[in-house]
C-alpha positions in Angstrom: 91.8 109.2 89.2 94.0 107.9 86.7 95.9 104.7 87.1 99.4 104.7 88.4 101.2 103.9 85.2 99.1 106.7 82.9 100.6 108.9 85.7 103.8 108.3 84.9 103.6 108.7 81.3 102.2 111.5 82.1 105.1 112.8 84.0 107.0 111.6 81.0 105.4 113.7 78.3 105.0 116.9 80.3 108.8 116.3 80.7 109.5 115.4 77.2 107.3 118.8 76.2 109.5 120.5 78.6 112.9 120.0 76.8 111.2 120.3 72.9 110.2 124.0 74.6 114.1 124.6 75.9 115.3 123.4 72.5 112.5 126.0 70.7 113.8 128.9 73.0 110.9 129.1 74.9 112.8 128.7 78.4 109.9 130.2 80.7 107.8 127.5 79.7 110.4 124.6 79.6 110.8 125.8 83.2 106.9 125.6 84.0 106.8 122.4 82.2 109.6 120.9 84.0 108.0 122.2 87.7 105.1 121.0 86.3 106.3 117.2 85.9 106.4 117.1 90.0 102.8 116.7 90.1 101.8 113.6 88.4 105.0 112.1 90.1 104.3 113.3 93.9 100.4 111.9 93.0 101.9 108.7 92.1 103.8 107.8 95.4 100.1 109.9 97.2 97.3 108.7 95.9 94.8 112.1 96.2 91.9 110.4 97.0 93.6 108.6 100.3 95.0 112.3 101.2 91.2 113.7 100.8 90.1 110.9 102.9 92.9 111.9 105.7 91.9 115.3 105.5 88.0 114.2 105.7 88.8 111.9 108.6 91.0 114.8 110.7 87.6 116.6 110.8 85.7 113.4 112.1 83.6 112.8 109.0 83.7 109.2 108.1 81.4 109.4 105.9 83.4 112.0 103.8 86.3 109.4 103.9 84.5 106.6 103.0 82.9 108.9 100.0 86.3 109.7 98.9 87.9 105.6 99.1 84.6 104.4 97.5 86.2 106.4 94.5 88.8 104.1 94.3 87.7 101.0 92.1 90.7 98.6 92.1 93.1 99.3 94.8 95.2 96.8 93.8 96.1 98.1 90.0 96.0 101.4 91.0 97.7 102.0 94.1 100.9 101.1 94.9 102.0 98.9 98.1 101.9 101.3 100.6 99.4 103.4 99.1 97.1 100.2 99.4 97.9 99.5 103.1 97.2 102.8 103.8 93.9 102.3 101.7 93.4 99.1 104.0 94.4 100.9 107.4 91.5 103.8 106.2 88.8 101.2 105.8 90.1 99.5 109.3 89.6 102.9 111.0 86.8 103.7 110.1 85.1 100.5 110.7 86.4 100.6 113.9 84.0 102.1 114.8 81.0 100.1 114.3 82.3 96.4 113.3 85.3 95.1 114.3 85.4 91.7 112.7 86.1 93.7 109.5 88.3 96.0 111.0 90.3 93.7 112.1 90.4 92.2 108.9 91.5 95.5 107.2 94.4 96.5 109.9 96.1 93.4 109.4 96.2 93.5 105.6 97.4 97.2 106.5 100.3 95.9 108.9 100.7 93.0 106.2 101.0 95.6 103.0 103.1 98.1 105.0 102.4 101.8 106.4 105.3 104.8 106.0 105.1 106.1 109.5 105.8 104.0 112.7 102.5 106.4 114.6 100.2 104.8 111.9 101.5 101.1 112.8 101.5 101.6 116.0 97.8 102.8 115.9 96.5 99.5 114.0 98.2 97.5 116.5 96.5 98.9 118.9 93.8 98.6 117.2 94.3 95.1 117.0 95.1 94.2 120.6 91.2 96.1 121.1 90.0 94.0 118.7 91.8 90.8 120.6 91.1 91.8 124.3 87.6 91.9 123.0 87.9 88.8 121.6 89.6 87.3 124.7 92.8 86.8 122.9 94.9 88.0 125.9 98.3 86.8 124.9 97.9 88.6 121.1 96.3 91.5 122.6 99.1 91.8 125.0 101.9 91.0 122.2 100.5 93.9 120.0 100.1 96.5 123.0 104.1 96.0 123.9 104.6 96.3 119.9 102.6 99.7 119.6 104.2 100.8 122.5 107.7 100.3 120.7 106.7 102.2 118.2 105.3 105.1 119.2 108.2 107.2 120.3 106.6 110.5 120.9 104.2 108.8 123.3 101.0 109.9 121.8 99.0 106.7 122.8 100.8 106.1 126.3 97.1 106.9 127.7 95.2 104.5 125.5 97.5 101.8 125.9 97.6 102.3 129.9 93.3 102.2 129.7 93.7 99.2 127.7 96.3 97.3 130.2 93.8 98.2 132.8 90.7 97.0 131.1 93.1 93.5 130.6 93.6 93.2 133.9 89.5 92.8 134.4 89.4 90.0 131.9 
């Protein structure tokens, strides 16, 4: 993984090779080179080792994901914002799953960093209203429900945030 600025450059020299080739006559490969530029600049906004982890944690192995965000040493100087909250909202997931004290910890620097899509903020909302029901935390659990229920619009977690307005009612 190279760091997010070396990407760039990156992107810069391919590009720079690009023209010297259109100014040689070499057009074909100017062309390449120039196509070639999108790479290093799509892998800058997309980290690739957070899309391998998506892809690992689509197929239910966590401990593929965690394999492929262990390989991230400093999230901070090489990821950008997002690319960090969705760093954070990986690590909350998965930890979801057997301690919640630290996932809780991970989906609010998610929600605190930012995530692209409104599906993934409304899932570590949720999240977090599980983590606060369970912590008795009725009035924050209920706040974050009615916020993840905003912002899912295709009604993919309808059913888990009916369950989890049942199981409040028990507490």
């Amino acid at each position: 993984m190279f760091h997010r600025n070396i990407k760039l450059i990156l992107a810069v020299l391919i590009l720079s090779t690009g023209i010297w080739q259109f100014t040689e006559g070499n057009i074909g490969n100017g062309i390449f080179l120039i196509l070639l530029t999108a790479i290093p600049i799509f892998l800058y906004f997309k980290n690739e080792f957070i899309l391998l982890a998506f892809l690992k944690l689509r197929k239910q192995d966590f401990v593929g994901a965690k394999v492929w965000l262990d390989k991230i040493k400093n999230p901070e100087g090489a990821l950008v914002r997002k690319q960090q909250g969705y760093f954070n909202y990986l690590h909350g997931l998965m930890l979801s799953q057997t301690n919640l004290i630290q996932a809780e910890k991970y989906f609010k620097k998610a929600i605190e960093l930012g995530l692209n899509m409104d599906m993934d903020l409304a899932v570590a909302k949720l999240n977090l209203a599980g983590v606060a029901m369970s912590r008795r935390r009725k009035l924050e659990a209920t706040n974050l429900m009615n916020e993840a229920k905003k912002l899912d619009k295709q009604g993919m977690l309808k059913d888990q945030i009916k369950m989890m307005k049942e199981q409040m009612k028990k507490i």
